[in-house]
C-alpha atoms as an extended CHARMM CRD file, in Angstrom:
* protein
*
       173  EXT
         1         1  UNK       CA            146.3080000000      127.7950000000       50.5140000000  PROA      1               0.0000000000
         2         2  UNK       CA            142.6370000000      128.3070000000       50.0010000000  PROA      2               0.0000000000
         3         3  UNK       CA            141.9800000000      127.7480000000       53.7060000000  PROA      3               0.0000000000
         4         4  UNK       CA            144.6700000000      131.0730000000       54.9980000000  PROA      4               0.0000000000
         5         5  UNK       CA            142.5050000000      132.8280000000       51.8590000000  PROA      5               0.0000000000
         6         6  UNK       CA            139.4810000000      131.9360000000       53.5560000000  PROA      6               0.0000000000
         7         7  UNK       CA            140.4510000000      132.8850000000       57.1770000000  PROA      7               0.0000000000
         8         8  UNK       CA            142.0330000000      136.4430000000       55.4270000000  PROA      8               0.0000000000
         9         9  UNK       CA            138.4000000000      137.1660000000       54.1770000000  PROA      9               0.0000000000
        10        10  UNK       CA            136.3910000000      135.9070000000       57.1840000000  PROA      10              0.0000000000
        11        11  UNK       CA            139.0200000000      137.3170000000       59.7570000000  PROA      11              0.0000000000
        12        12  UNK       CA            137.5060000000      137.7100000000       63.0710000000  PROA      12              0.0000000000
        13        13  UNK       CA            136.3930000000      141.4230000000       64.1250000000  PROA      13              0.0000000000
        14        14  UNK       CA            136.0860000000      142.4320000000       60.4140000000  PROA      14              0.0000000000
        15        15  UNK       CA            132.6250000000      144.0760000000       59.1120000000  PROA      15              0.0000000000
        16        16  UNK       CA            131.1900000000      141.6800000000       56.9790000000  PROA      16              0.0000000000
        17        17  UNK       CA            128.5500000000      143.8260000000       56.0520000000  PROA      17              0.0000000000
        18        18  UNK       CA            128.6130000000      147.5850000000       56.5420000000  PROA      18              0.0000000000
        19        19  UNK       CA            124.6220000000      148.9180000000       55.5890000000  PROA      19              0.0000000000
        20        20  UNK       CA            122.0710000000      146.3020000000       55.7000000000  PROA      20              0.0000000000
        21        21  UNK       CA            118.9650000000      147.8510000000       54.1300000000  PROA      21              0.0000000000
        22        22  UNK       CA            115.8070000000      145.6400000000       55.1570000000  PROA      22              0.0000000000
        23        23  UNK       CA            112.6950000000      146.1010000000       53.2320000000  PROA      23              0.0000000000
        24        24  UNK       CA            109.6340000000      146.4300000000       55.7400000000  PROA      24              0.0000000000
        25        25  UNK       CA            105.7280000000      145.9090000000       55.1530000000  PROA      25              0.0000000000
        26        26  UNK       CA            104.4140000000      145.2460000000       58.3090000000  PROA      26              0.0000000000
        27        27  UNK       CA            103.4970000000      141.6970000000       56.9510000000  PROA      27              0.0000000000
        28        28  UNK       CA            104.6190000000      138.0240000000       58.3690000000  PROA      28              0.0000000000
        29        29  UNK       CA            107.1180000000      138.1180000000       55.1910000000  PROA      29              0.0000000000
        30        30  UNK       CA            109.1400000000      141.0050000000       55.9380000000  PROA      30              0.0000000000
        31        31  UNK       CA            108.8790000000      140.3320000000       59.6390000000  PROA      31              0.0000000000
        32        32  UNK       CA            110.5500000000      137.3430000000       59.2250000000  PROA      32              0.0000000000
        33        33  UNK       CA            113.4440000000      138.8800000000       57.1200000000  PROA      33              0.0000000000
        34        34  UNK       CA            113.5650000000      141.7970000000       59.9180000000  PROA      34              0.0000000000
        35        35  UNK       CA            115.1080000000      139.6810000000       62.2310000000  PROA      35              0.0000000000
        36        36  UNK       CA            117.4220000000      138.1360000000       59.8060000000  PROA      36              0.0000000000
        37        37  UNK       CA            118.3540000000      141.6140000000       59.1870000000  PROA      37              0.0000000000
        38        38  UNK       CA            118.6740000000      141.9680000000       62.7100000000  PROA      38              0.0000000000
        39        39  UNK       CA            120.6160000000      139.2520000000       63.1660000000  PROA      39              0.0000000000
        40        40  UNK       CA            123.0380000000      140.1670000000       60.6920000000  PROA      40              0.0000000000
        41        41  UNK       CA            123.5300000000      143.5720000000       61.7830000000  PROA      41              0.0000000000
        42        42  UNK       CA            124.1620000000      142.5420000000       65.3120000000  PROA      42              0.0000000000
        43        43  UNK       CA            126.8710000000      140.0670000000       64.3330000000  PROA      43              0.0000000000
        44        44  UNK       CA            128.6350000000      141.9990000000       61.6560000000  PROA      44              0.0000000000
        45        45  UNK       CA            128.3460000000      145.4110000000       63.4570000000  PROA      45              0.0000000000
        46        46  UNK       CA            126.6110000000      147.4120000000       60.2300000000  PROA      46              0.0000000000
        47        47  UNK       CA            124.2850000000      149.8460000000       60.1360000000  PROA      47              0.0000000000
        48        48  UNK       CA            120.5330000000      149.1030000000       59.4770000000  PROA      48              0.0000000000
        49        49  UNK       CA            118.1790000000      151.0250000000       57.2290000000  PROA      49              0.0000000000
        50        50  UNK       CA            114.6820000000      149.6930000000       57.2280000000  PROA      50              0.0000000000
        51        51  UNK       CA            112.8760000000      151.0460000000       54.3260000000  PROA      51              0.0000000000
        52        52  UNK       CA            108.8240000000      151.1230000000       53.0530000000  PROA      52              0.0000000000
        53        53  UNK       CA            107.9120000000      151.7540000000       49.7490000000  PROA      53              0.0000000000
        54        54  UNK       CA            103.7410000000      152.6040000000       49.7540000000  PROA      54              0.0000000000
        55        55  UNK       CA            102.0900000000      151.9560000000       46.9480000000  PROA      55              0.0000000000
        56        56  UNK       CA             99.8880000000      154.8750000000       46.0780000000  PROA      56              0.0000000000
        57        57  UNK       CA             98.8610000000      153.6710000000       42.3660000000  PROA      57              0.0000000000
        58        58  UNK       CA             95.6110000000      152.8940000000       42.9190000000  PROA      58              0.0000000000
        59        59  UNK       CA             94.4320000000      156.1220000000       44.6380000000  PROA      59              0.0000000000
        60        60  UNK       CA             92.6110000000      158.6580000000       42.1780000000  PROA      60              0.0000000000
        61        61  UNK       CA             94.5470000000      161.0120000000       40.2560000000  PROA      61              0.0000000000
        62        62  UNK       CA             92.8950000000      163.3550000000       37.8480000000  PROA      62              0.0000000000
        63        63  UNK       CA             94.1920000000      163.2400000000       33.7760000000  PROA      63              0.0000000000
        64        64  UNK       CA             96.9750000000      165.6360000000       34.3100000000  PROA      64              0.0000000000
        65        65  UNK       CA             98.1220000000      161.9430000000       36.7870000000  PROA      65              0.0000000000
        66        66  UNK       CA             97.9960000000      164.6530000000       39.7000000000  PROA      66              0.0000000000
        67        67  UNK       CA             96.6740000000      163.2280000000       42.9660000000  PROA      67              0.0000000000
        68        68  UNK       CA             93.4560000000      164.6290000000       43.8660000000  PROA      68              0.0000000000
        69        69  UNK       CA             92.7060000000      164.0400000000       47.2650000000  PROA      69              0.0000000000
        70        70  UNK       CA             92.6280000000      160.3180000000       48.0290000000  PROA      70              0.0000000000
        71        71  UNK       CA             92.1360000000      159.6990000000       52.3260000000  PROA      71              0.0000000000
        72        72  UNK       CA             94.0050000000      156.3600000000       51.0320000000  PROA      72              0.0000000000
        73        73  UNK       CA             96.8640000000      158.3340000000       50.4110000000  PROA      73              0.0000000000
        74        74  UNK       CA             97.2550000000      159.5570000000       54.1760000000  PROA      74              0.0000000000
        75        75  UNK       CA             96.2950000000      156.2140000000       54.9750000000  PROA      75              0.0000000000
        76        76  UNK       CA             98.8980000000      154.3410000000       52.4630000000  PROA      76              0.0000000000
        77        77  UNK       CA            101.6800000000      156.8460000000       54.4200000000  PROA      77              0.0000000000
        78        78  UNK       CA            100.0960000000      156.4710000000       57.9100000000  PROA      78              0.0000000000
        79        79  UNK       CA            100.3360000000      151.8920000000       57.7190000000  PROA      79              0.0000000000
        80        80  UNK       CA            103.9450000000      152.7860000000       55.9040000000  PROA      80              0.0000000000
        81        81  UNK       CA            104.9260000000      154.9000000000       58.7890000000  PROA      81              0.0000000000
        82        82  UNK       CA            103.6410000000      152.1180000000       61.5370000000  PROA      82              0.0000000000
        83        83  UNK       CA            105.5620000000      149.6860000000       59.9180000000  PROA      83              0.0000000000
        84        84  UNK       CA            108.5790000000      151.2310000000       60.0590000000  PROA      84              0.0000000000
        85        85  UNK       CA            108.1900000000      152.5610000000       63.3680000000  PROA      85              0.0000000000
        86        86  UNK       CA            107.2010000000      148.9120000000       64.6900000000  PROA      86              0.0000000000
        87        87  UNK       CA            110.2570000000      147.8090000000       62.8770000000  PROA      87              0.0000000000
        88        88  UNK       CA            112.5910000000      150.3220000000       64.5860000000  PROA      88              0.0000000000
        89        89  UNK       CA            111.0820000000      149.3550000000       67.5160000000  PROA      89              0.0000000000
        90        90  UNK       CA            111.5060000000      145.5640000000       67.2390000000  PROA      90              0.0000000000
        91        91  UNK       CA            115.5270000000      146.2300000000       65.9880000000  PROA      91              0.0000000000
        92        92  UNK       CA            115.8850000000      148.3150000000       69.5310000000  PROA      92              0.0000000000
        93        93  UNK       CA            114.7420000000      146.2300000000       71.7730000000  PROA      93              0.0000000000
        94        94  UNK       CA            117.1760000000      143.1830000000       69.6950000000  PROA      94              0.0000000000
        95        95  UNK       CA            119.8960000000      145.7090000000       70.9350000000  PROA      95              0.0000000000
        96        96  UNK       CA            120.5790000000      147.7790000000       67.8560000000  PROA      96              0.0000000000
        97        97  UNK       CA            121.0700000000      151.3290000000       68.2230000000  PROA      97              0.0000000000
        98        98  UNK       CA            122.4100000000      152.3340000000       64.3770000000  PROA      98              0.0000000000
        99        99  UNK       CA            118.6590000000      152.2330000000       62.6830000000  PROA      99              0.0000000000
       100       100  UNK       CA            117.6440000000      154.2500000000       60.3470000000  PROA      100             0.0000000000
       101       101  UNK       CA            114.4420000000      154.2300000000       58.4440000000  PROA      101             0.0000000000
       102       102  UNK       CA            113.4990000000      155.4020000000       54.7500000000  PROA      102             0.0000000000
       103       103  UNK       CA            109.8450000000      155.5400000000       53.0720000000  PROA      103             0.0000000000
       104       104  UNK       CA            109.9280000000      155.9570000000       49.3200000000  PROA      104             0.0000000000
       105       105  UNK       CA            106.3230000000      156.7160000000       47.1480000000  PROA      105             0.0000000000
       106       106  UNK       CA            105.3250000000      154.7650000000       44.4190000000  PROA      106             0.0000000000
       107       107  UNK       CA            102.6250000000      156.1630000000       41.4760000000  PROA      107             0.0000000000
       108       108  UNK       CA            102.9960000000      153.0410000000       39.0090000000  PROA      108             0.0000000000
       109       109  UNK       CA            103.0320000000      149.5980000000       41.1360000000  PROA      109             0.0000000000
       110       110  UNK       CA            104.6990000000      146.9060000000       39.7740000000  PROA      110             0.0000000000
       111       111  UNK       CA            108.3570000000      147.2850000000       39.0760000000  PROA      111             0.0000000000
       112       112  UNK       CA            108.5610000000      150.9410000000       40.0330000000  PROA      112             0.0000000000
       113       113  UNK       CA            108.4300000000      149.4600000000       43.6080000000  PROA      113             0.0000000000
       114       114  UNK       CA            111.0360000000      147.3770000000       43.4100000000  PROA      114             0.0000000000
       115       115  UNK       CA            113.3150000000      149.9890000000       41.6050000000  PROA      115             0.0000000000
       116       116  UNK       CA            112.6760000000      152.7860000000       44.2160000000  PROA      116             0.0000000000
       117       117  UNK       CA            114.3490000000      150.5520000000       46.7470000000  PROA      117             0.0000000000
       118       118  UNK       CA            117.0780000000      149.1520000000       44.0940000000  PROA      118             0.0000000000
       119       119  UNK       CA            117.7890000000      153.2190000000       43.5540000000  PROA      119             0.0000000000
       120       120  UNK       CA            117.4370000000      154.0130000000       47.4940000000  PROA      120             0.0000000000
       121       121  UNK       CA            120.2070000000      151.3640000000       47.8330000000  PROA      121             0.0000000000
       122       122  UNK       CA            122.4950000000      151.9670000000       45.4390000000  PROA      122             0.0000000000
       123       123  UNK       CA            122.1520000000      155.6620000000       46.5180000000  PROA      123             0.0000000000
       124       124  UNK       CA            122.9910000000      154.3090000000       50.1690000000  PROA      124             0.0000000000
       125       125  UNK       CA            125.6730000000      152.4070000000       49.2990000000  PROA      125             0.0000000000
       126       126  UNK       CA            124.4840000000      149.5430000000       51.0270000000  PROA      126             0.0000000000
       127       127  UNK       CA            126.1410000000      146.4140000000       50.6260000000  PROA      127             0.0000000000
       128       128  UNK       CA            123.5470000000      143.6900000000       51.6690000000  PROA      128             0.0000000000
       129       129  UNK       CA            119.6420000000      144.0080000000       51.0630000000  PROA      129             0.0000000000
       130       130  UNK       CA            117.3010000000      141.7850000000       52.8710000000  PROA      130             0.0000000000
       131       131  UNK       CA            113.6740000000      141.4490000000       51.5930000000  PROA      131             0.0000000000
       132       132  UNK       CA            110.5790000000      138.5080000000       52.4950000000  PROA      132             0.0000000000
       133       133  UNK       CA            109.4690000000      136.7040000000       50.1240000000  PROA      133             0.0000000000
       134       134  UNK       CA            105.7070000000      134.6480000000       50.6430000000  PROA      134             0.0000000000
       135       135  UNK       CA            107.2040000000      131.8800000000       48.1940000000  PROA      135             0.0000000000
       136       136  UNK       CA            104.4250000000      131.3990000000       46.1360000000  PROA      136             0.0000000000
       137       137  UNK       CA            105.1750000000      129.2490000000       43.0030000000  PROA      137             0.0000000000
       138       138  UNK       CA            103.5040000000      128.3460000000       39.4660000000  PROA      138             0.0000000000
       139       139  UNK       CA            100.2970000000      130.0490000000       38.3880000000  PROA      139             0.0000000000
       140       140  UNK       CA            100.3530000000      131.8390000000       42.1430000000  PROA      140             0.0000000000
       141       141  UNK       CA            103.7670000000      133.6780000000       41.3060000000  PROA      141             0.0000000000
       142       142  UNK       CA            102.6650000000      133.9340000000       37.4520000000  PROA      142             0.0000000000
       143       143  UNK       CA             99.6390000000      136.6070000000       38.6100000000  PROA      143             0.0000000000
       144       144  UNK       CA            100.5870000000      137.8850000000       41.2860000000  PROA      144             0.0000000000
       145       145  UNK       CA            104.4190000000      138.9390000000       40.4660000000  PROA      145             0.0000000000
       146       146  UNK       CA            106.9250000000      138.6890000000       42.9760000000  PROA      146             0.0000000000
       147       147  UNK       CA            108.6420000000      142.4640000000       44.5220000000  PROA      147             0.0000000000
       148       148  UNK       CA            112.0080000000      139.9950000000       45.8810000000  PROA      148             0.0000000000
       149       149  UNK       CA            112.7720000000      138.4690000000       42.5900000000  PROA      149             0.0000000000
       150       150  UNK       CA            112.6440000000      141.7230000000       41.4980000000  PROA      150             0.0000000000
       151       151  UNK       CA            115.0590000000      142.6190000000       43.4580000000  PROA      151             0.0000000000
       152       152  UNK       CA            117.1270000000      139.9790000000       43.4100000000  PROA      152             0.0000000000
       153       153  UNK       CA            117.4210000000      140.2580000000       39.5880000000  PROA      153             0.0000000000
       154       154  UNK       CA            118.6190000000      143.5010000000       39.4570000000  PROA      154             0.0000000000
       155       155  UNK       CA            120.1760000000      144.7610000000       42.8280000000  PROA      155             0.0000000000
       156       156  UNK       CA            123.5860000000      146.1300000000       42.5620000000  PROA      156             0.0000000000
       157       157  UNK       CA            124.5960000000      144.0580000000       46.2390000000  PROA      157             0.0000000000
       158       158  UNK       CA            124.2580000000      140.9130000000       47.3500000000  PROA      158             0.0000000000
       159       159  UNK       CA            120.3580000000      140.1300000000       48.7030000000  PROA      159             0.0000000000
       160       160  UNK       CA            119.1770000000      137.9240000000       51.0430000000  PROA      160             0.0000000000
       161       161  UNK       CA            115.3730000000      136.6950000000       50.2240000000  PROA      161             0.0000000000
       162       162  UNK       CA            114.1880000000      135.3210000000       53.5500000000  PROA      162             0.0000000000
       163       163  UNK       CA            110.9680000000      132.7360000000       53.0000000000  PROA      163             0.0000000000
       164       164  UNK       CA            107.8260000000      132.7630000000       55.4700000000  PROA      164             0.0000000000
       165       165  UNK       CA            106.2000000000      129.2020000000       55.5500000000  PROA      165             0.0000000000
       166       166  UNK       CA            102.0940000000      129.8440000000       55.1540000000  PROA      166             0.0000000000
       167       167  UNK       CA             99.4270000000      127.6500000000       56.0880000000  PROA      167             0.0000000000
       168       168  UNK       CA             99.2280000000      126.7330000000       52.3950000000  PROA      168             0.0000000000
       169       169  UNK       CA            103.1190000000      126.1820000000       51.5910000000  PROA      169             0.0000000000
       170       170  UNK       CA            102.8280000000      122.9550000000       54.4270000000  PROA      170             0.0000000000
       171       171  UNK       CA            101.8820000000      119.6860000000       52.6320000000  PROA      171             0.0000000000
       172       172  UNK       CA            101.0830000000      116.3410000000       54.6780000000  PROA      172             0.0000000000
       173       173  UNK       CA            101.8000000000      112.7760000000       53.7570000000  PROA      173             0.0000000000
């Protein structure tokens, strides 16, 4: 019984997944979950939305918390652009045709960029989010936060965290 339920879900030819949204930095972390992303989308046939969320929080803003002329903001949208474009690029030559890309702004840092992407998402509809993750641990994850646990936490769809392997994460003997 539970193996005809299984081959009912899992039927061959059905869309597993029908919008993939990939979170994209430009970094070895989200690289690596790009062509997870990529993977999936080719196999289940959905649609993929890479999306950037730059982080402008840092750049001056007068005490009204209007920005005031920051280069780093042109430069925060310029590297968020890249990325995405380098991204797109990477999913088209995999194949891919159906990719879309999506840049949200963030003032505040911290959970505000992980909650622009939850809201892009659930706005989306997308049914399977796929984000990097550097896998940091301990004190490491304690101070520095983590934007896919985040996510994972709170998403509204199932996520995939994909894990890049640094110099650091390697022990021997």
């Amino acid at each position: 019984m539970l193996q005809a339920s299984h081959r009912a879900m899992f039927r061959e030819g059905a869309a597993m997944y029908r919008h993939i949204i990939a979170a994209v930095d430009g970094g070895n972390n989200s690289d690596k979950a790009l062509h997870e992303a990529i993977r999936l989308a080719k196999h289940s046939g959905a649609r993929l939305t890479l999306a950037h969320v730059a982080g402008l929080r840092d750049l001056v803003v007068d005490s009204l918390g209007v920005y005031s002329g920051d280069p780093g903001y042109d430069l925060a949208l310029q590297q968020g652009q890249e990325a995405l474009e380098r991204a797109q690029n990477i999913a088209h030559v995999a194949g891919l045709t159906d990719v879309a890309s999506h840049m949200e702004k963030s003032w505040e840092g911290g959970h505000d960029l992980a909650d622009l992407l939850l809201g892009y998402a659930r706005e989306q509809q997308a049914d399977l989010m796929v984000v990097g993750t550097h896998g940091r641990s301990g004190l490491a994850h304690l101070f520095l936060g983590s934007f896919a646990e985040d996510i994972l936490r709170r998403s509204h769809c199932p996520v995939l965290v994909v894990r890049s392997l640094d110099d650091d994460d390697i022990s021997v003997g």
